[in-house]
Each structure stands twice: as structure tokens, then as C-alpha cells.
CHARMM-style PDB file with segment names, atoms N, HN, CA, C and O in Angstrom:
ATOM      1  N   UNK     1      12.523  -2.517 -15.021  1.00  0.00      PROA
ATOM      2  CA  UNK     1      12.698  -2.647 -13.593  1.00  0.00      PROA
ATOM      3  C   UNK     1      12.901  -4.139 -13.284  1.00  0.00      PROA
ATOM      4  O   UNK     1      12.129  -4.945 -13.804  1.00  0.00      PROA
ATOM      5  N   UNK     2      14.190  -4.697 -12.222  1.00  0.00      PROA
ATOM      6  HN  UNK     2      14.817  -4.043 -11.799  1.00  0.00      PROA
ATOM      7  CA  UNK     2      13.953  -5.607 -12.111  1.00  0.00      PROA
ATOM      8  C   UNK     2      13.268  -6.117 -11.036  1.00  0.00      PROA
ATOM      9  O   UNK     2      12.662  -5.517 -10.148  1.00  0.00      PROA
ATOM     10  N   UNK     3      13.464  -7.523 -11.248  1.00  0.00      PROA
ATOM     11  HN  UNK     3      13.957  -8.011 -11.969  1.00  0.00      PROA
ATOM     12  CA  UNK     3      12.403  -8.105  -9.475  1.00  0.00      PROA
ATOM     13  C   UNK     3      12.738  -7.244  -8.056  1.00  0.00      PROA
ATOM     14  O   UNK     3      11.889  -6.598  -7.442  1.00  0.00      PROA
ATOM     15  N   UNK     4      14.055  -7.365  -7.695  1.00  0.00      PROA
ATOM     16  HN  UNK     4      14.745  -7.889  -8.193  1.00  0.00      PROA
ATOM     17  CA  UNK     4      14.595  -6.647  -6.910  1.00  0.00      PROA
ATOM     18  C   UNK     4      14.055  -4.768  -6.635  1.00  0.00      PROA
ATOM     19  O   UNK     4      13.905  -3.985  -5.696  1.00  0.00      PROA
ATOM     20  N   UNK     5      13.984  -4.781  -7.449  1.00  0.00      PROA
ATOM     21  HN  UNK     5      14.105  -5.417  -8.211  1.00  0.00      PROA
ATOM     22  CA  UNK     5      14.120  -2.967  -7.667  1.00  0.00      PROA
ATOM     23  C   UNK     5      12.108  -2.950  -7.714  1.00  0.00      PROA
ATOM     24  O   UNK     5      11.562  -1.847  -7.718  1.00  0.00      PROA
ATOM     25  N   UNK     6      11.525  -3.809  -7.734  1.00  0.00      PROA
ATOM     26  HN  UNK     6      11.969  -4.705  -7.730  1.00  0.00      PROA
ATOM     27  CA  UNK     6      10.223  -4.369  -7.813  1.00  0.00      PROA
ATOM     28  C   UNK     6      10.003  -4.493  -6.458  1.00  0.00      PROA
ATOM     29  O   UNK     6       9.456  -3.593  -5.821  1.00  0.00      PROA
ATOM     30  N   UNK     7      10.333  -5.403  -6.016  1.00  0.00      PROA
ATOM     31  HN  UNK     7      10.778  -6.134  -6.534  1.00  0.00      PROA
ATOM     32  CA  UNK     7      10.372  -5.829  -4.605  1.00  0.00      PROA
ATOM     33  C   UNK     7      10.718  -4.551  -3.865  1.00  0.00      PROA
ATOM     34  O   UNK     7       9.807  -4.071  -3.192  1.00  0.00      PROA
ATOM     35  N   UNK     8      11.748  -3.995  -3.877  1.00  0.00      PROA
ATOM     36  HN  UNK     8      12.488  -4.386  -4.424  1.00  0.00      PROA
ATOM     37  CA  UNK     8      11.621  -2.750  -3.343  1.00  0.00      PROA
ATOM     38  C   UNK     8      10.994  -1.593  -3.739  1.00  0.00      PROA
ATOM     39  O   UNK     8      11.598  -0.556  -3.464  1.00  0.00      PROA
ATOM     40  N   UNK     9      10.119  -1.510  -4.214  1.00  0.00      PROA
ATOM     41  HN  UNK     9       9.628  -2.352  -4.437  1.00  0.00      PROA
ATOM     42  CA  UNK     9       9.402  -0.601  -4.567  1.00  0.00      PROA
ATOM     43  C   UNK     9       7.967  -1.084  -4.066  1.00  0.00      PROA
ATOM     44  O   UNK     9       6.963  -0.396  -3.878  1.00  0.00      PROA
ATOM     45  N   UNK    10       8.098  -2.091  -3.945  1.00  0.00      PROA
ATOM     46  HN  UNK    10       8.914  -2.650  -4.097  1.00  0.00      PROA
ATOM     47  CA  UNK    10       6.452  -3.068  -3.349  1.00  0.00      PROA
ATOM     48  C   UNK    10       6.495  -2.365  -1.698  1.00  0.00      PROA
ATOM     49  O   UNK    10       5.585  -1.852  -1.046  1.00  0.00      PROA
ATOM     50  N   UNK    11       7.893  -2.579  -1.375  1.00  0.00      PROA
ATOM     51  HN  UNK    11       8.632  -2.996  -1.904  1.00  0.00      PROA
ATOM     52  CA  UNK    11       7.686  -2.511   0.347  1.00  0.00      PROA
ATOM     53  C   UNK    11       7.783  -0.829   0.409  1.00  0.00      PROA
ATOM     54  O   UNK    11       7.533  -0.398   1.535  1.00  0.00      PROA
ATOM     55  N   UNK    12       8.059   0.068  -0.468  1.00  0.00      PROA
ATOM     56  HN  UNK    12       8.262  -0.281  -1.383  1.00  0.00      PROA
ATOM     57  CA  UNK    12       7.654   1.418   0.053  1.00  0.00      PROA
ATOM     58  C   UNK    12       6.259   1.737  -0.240  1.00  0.00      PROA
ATOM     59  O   UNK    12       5.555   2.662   0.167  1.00  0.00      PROA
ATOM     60  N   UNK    13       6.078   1.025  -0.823  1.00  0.00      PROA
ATOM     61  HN  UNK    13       6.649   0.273  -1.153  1.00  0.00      PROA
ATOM     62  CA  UNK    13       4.202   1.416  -1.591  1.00  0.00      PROA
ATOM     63  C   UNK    13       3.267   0.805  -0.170  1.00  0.00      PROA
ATOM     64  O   UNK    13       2.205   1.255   0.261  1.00  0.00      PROA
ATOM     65  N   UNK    14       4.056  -0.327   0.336  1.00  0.00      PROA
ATOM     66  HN  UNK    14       4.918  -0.692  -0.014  1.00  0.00      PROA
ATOM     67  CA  UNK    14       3.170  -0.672   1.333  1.00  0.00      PROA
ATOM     68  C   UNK    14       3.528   0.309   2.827  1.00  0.00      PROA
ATOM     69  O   UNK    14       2.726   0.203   3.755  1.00  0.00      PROA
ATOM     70  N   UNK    15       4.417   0.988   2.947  1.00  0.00      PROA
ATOM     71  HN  UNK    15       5.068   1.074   2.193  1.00  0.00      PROA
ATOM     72  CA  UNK    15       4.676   1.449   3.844  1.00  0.00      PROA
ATOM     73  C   UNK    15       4.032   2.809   3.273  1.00  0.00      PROA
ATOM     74  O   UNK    15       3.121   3.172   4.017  1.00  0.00      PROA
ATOM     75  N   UNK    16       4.191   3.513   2.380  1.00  0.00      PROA
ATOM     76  HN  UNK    16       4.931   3.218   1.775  1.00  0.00      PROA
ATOM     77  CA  UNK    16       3.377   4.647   2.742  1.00  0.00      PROA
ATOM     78  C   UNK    16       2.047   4.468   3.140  1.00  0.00      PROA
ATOM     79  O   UNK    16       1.614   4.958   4.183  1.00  0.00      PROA
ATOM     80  N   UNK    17       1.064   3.486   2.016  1.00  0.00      PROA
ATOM     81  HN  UNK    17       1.415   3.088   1.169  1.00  0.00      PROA
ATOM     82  CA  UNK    17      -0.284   3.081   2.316  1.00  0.00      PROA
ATOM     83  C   UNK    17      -0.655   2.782   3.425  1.00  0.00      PROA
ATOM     84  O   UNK    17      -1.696   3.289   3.842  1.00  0.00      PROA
ATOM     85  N   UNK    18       0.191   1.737   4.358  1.00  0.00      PROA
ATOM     86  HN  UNK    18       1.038   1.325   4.020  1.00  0.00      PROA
ATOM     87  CA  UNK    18      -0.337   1.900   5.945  1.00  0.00      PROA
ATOM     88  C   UNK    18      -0.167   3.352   6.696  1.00  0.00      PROA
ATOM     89  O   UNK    18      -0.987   3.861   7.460  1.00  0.00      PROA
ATOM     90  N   UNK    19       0.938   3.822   6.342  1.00  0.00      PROA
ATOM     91  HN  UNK    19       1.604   3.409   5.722  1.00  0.00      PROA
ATOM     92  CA  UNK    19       1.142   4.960   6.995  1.00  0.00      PROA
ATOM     93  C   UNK    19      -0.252   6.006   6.217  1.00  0.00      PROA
ATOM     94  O   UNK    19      -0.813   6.851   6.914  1.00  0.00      PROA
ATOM     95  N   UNK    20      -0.503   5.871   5.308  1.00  0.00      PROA
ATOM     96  HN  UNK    20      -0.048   5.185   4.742  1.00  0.00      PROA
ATOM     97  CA  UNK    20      -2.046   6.575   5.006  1.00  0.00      PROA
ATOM     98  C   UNK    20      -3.337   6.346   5.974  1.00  0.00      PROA
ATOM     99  O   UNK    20      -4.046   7.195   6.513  1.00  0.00      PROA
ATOM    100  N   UNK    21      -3.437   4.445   6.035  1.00  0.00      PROA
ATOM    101  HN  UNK    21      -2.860   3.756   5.597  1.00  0.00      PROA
ATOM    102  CA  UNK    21      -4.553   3.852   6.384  1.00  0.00      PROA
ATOM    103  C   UNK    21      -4.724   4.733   8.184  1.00  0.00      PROA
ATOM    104  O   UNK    21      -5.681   5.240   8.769  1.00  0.00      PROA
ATOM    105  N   UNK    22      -3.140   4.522   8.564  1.00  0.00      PROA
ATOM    106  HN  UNK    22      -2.363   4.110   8.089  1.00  0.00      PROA
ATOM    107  CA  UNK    22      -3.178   5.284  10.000  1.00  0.00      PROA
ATOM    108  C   UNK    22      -3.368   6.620  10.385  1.00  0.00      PROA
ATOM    109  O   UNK    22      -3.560   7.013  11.536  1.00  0.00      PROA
ATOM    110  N   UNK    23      -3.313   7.218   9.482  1.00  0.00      PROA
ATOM    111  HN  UNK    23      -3.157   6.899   8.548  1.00  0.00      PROA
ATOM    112  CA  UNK    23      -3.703   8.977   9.319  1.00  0.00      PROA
ATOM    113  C   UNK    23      -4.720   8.952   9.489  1.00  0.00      PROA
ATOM    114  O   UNK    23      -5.233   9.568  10.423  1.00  0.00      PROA
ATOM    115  N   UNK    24      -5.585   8.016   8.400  1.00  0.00      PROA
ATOM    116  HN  UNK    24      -5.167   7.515   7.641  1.00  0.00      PROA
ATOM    117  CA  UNK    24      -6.612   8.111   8.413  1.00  0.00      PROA
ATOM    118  C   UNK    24      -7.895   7.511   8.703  1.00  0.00      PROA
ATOM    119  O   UNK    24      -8.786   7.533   7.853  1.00  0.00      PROA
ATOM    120  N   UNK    25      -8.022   7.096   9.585  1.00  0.00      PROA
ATOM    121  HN  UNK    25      -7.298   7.078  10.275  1.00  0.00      PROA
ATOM    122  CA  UNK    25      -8.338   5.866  10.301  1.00  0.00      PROA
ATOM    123  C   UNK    25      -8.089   5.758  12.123  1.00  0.00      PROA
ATOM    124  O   UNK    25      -8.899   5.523  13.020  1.00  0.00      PROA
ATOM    125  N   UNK    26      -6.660   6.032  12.158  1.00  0.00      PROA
ATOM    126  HN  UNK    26      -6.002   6.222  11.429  1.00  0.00      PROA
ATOM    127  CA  UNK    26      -6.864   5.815  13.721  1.00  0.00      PROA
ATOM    128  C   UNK    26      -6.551   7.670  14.224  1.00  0.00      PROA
ATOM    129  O   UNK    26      -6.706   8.070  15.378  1.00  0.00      PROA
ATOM    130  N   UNK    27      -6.128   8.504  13.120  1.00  0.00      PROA
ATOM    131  HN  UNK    27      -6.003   8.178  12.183  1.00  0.00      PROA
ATOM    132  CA  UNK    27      -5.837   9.876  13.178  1.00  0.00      PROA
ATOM    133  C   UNK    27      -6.628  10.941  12.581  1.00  0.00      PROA
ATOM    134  O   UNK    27      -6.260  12.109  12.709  1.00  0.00      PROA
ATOM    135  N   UNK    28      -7.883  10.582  11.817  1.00  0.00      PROA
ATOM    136  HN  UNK    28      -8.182   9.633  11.713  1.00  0.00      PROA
ATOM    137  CA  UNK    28      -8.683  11.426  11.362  1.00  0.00      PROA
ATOM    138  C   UNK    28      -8.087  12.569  11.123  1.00  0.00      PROA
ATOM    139  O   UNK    28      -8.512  13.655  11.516  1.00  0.00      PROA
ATOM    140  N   UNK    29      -6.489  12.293  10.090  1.00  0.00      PROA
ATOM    141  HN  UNK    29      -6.144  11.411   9.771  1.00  0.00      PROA
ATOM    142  CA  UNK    29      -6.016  13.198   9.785  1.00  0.00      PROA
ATOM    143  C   UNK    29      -5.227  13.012   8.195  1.00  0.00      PROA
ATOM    144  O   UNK    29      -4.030  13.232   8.011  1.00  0.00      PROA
ATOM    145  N   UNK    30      -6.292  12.518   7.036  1.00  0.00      PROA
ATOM    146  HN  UNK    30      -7.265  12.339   7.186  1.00  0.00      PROA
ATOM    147  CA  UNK    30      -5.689  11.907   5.764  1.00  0.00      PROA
ATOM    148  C   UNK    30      -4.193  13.037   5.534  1.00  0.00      PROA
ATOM    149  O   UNK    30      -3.839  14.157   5.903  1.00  0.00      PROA
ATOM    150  N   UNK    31      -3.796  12.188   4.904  1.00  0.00      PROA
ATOM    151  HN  UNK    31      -4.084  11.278   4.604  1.00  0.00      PROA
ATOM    152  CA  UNK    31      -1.916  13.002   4.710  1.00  0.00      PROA
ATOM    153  C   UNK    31      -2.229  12.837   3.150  1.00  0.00      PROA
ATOM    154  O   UNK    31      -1.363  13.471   2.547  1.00  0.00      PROA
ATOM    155  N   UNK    32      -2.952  12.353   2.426  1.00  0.00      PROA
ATOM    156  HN  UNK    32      -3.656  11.839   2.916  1.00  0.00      PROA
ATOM    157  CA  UNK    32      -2.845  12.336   0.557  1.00  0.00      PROA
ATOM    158  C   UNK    32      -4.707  12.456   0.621  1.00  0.00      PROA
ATOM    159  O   UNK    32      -5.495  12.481   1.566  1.00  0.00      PROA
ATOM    160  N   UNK    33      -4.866  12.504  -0.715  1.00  0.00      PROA
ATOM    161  HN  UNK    33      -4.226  12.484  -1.484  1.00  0.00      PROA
ATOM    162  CA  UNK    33      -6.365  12.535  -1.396  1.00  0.00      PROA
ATOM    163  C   UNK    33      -6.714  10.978  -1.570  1.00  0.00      PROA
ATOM    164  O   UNK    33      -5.887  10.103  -1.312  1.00  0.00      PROA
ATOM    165  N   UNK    34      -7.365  10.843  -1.800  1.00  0.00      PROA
ATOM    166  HN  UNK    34      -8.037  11.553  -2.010  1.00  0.00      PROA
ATOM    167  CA  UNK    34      -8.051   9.629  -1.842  1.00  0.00      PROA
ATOM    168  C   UNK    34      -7.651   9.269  -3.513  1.00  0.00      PROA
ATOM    169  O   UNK    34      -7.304   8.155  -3.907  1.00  0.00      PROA
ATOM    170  N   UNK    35      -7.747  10.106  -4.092  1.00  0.00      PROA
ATOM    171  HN  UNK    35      -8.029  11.010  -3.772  1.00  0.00      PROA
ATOM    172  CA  UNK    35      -6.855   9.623  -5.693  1.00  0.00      PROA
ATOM    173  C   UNK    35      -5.386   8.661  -5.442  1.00  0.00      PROA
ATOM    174  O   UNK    35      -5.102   7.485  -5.670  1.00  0.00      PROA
ATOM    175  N   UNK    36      -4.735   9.686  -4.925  1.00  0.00      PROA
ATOM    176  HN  UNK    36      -4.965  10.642  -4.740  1.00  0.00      PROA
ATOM    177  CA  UNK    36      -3.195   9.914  -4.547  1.00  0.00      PROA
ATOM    178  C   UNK    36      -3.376   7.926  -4.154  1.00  0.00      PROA
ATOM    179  O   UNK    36      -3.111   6.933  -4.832  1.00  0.00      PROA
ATOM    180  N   UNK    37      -3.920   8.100  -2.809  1.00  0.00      PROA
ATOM    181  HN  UNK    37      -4.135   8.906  -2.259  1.00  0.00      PROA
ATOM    182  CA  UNK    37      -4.351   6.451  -2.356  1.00  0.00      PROA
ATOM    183  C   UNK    37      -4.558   5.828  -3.262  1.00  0.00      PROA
ATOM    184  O   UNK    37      -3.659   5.048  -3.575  1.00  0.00      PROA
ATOM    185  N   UNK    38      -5.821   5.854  -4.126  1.00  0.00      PROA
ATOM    186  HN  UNK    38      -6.551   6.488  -3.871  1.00  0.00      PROA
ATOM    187  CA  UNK    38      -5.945   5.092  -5.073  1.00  0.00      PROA
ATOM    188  C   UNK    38      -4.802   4.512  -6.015  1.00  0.00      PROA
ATOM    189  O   UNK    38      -4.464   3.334  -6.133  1.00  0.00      PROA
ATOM    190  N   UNK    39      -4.482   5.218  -6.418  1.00  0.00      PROA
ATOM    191  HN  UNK    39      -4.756   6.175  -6.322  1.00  0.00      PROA
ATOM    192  CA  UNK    39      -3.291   4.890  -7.209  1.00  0.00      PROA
ATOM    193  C   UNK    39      -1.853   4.240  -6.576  1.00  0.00      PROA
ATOM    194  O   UNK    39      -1.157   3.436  -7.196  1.00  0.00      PROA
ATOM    195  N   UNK    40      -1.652   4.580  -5.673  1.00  0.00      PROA
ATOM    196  HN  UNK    40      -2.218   5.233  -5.169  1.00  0.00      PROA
ATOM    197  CA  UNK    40      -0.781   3.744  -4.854  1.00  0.00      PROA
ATOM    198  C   UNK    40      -1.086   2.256  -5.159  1.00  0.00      PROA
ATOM    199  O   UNK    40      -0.502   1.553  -5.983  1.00  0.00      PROA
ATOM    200  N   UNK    41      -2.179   1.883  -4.288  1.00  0.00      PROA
ATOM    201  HN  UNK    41      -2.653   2.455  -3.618  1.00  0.00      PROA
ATOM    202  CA  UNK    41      -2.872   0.759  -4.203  1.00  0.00      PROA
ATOM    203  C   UNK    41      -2.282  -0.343  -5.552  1.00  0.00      PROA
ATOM    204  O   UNK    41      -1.593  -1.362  -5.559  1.00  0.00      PROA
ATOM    205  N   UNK    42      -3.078   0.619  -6.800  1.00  0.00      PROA
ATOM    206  HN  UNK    42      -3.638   1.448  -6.794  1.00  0.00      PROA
ATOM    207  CA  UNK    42      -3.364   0.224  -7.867  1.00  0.00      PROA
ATOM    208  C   UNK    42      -1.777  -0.357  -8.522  1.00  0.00      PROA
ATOM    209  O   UNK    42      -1.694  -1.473  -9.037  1.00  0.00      PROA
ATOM    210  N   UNK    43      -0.559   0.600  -8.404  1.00  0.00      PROA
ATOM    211  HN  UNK    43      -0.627   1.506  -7.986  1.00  0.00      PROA
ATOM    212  CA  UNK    43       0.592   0.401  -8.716  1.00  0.00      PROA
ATOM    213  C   UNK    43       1.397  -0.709  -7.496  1.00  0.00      PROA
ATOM    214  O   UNK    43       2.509  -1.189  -7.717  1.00  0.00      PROA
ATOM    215  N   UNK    44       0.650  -0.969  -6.291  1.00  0.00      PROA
ATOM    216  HN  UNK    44      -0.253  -0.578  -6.111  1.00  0.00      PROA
ATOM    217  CA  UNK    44       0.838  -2.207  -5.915  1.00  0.00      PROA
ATOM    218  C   UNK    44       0.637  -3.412  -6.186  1.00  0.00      PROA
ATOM    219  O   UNK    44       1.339  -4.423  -6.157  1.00  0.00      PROA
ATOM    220  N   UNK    45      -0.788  -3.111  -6.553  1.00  0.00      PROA
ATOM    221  HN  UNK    45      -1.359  -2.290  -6.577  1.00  0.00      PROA
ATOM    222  CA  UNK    45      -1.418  -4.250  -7.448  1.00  0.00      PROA
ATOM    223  C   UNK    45      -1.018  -4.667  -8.708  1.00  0.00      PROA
ATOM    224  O   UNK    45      -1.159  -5.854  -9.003  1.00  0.00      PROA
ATOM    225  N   UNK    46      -0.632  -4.029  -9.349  1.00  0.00      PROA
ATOM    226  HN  UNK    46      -0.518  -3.065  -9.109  1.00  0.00      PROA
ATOM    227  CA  UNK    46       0.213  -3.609 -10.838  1.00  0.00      PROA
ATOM    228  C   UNK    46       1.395  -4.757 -10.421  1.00  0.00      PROA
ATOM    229  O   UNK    46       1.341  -5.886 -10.908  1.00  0.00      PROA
ATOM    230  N   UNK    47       2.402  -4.388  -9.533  1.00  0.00      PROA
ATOM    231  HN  UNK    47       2.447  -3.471  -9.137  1.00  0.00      PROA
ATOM    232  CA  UNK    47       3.555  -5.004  -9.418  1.00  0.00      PROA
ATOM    233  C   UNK    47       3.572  -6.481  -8.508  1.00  0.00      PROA
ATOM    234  O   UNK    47       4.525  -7.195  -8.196  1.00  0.00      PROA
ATOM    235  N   UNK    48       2.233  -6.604  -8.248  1.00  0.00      PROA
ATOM    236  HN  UNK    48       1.458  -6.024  -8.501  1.00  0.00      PROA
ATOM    237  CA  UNK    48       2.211  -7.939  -7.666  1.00  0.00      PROA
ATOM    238  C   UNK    48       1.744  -9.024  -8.444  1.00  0.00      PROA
ATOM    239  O   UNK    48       2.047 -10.214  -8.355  1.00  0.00      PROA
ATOM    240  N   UNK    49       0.650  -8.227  -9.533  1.00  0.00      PROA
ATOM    241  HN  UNK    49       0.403  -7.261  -9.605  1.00  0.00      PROA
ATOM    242  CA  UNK    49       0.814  -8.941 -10.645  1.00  0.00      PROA
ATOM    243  C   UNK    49       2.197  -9.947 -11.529  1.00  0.00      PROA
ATOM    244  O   UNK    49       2.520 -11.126 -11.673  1.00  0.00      PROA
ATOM    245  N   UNK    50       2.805  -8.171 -12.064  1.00  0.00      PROA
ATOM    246  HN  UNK    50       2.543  -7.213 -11.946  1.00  0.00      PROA
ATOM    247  CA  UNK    50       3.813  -8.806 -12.564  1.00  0.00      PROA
ATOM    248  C   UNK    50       5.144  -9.393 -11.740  1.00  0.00      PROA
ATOM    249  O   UNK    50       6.058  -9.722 -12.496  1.00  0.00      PROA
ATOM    250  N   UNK    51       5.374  -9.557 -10.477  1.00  0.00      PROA
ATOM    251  HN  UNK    51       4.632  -9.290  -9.863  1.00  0.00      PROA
ATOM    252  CA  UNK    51       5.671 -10.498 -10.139  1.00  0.00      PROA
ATOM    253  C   UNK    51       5.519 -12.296  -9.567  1.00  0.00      PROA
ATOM    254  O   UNK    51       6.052 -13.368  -9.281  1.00  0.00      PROA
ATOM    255  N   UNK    52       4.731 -11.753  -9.666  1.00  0.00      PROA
ATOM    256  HN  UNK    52       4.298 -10.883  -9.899  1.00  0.00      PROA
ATOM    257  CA  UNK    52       3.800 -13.105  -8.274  1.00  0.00      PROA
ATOM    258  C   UNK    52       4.172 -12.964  -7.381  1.00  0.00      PROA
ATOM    259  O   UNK    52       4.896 -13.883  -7.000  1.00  0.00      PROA
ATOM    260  N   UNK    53       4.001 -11.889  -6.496  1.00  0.00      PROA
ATOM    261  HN  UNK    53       3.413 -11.142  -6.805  1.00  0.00      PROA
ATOM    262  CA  UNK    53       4.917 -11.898  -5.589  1.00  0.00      PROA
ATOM    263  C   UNK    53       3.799 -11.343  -4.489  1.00  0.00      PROA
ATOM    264  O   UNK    53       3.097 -10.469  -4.997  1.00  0.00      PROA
ATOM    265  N   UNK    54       3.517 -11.590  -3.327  1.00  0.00      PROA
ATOM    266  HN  UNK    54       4.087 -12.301  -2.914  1.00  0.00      PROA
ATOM    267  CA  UNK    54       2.430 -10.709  -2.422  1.00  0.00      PROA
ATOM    268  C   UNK    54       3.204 -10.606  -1.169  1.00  0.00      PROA
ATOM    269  O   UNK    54       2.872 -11.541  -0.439  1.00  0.00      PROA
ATOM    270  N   UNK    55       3.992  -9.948  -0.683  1.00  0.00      PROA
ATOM    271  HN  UNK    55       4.262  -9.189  -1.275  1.00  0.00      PROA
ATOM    272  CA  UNK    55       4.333  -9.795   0.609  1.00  0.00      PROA
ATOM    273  C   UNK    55       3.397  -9.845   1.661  1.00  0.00      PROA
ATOM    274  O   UNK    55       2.267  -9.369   1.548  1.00  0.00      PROA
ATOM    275  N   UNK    56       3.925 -10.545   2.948  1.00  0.00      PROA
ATOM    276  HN  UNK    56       4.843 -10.931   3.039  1.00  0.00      PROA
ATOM    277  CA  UNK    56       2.560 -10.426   3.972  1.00  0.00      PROA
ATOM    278  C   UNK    56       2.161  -9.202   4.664  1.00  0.00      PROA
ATOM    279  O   UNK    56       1.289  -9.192   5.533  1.00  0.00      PROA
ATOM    280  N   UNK    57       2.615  -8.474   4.390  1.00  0.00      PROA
ATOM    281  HN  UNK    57       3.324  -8.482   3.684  1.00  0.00      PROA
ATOM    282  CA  UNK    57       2.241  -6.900   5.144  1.00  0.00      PROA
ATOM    283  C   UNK    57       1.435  -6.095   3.948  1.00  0.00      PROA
ATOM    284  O   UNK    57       1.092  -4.913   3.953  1.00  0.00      PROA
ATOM    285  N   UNK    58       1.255  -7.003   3.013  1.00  0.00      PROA
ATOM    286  HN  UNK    58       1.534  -7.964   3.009  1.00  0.00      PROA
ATOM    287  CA  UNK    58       0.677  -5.976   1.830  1.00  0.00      PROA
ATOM    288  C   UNK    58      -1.002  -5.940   2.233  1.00  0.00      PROA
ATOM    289  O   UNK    58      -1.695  -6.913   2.532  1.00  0.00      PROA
ATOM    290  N   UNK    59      -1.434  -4.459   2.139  1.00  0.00      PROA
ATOM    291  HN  UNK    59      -0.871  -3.669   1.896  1.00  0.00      PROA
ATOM    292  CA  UNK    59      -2.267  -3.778   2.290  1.00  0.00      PROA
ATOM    293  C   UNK    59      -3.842  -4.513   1.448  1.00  0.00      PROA
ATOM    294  O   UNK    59      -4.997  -4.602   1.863  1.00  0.00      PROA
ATOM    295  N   UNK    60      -3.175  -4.950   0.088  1.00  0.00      PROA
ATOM    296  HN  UNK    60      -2.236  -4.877  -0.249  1.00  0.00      PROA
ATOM    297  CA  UNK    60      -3.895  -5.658  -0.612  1.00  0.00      PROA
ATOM    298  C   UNK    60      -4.614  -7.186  -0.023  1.00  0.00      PROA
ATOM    299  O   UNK    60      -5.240  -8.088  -0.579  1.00  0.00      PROA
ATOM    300  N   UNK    61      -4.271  -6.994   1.040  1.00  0.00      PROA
ATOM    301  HN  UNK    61      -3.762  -6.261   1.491  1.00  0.00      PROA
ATOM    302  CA  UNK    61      -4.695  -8.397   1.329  1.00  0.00      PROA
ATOM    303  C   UNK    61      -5.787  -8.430   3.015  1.00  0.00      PROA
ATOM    304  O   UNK    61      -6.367  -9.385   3.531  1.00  0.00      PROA
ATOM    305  N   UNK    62      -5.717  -7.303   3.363  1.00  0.00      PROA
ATOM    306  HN  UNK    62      -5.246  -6.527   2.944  1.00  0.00      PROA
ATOM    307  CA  UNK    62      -6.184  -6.533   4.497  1.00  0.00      PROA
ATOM    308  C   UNK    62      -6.961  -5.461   4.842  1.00  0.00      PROA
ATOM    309  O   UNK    62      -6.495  -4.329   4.977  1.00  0.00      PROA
ATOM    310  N   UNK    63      -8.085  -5.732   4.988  1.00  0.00      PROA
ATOM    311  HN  UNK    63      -8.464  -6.651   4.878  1.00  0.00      PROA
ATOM    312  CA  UNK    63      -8.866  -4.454   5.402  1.00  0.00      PROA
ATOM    313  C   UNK    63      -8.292  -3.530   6.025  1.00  0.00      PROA
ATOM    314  O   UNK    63      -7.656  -3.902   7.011  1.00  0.00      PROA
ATOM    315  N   UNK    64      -8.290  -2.097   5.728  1.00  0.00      PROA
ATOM    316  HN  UNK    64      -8.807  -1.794   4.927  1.00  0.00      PROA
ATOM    317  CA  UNK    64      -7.574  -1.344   6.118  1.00  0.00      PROA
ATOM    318  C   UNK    64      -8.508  -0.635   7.965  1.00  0.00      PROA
ATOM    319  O   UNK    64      -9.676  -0.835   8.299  1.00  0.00      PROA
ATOM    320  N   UNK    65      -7.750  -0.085   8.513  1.00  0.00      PROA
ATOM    321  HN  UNK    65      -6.801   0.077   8.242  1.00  0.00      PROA
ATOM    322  CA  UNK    65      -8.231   0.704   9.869  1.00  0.00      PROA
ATOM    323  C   UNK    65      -8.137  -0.409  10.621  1.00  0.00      PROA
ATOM    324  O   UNK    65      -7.753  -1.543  10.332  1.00  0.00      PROA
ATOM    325  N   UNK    66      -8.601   0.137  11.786  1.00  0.00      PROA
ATOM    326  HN  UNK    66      -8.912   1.058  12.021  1.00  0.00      PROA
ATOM    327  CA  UNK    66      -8.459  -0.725  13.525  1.00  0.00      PROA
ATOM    328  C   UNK    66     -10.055  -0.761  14.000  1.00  0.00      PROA
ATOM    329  O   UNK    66     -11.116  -0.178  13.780  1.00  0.00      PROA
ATOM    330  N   UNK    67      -9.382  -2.078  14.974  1.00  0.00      PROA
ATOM    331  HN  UNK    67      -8.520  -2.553  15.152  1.00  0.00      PROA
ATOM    332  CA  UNK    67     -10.957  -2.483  15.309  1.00  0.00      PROA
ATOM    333  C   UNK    67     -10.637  -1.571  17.248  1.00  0.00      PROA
ATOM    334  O   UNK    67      -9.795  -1.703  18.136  1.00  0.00      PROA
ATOM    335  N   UNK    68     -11.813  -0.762  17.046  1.00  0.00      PROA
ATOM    336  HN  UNK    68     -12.497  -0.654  16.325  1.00  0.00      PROA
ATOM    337  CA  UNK    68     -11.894   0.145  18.338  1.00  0.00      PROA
ATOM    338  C   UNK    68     -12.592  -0.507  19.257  1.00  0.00      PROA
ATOM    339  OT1 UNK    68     -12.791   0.004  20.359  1.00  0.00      PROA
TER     340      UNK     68
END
């Protein structure tokens, strides 16, 4: 895989994961298992590794949910 194809694969991993965090969190309505999440995460983390790369919307860097 290259950086590119990396990089894009970083910004759908972060877009489903918020779209999780908001299910579940401001919708008390999880859309995956908490595995499913896990592993997301983890294959974000995976690819931010091997790039050096941390986008600012990445999940990894942010407590997830809203302050009510």
C-alpha cells in the first residue's frame, strides 16, 4: 500500500470511527460492536505508525463523545 492509498484509508477509518463515537455517544444507538471499534482504532493506529502521519481529525488524538 502506498502513502497515498494510506492516507486514504486513514481518512475513512476516521470517518467511520466518529461516525461510531456519534451513534454512540450523542445517539445511544452503537452501529458496530465494540470489537468491530476496537479494531478500527487499532488499524488507525497501525497506519499512523507506519506513516508518521496523524491527521488532525484523527480520533486517536481525542476523547471520544460530547460534553452535555
Amino acid at each position: 500500500m502506498n502513502f497515498e492509498t494510506k492516507t486514504s484509508r486513514m481518512k475513512a477509518l476516521i470517518a467511520r470511527i466518529r461516525a461510531a463515537d456519534t451513534a454512540y455517544y450523542r445517539d445511544d444507538a452503537p452501529i458496530m460492536t465494540d470489537r468491530e471499534y476496537d479494531q478500527l482504532v487499532d488499524e488507525l493506529k497501525e497506519l499512523e505508525s507506519e506513516t508518521g502521519l496523524i491527521l488532525s481529525a484523527s480520533p486517536t488524538q481525542t476523547v471520544p463523545g460530547e460534553i452535555l
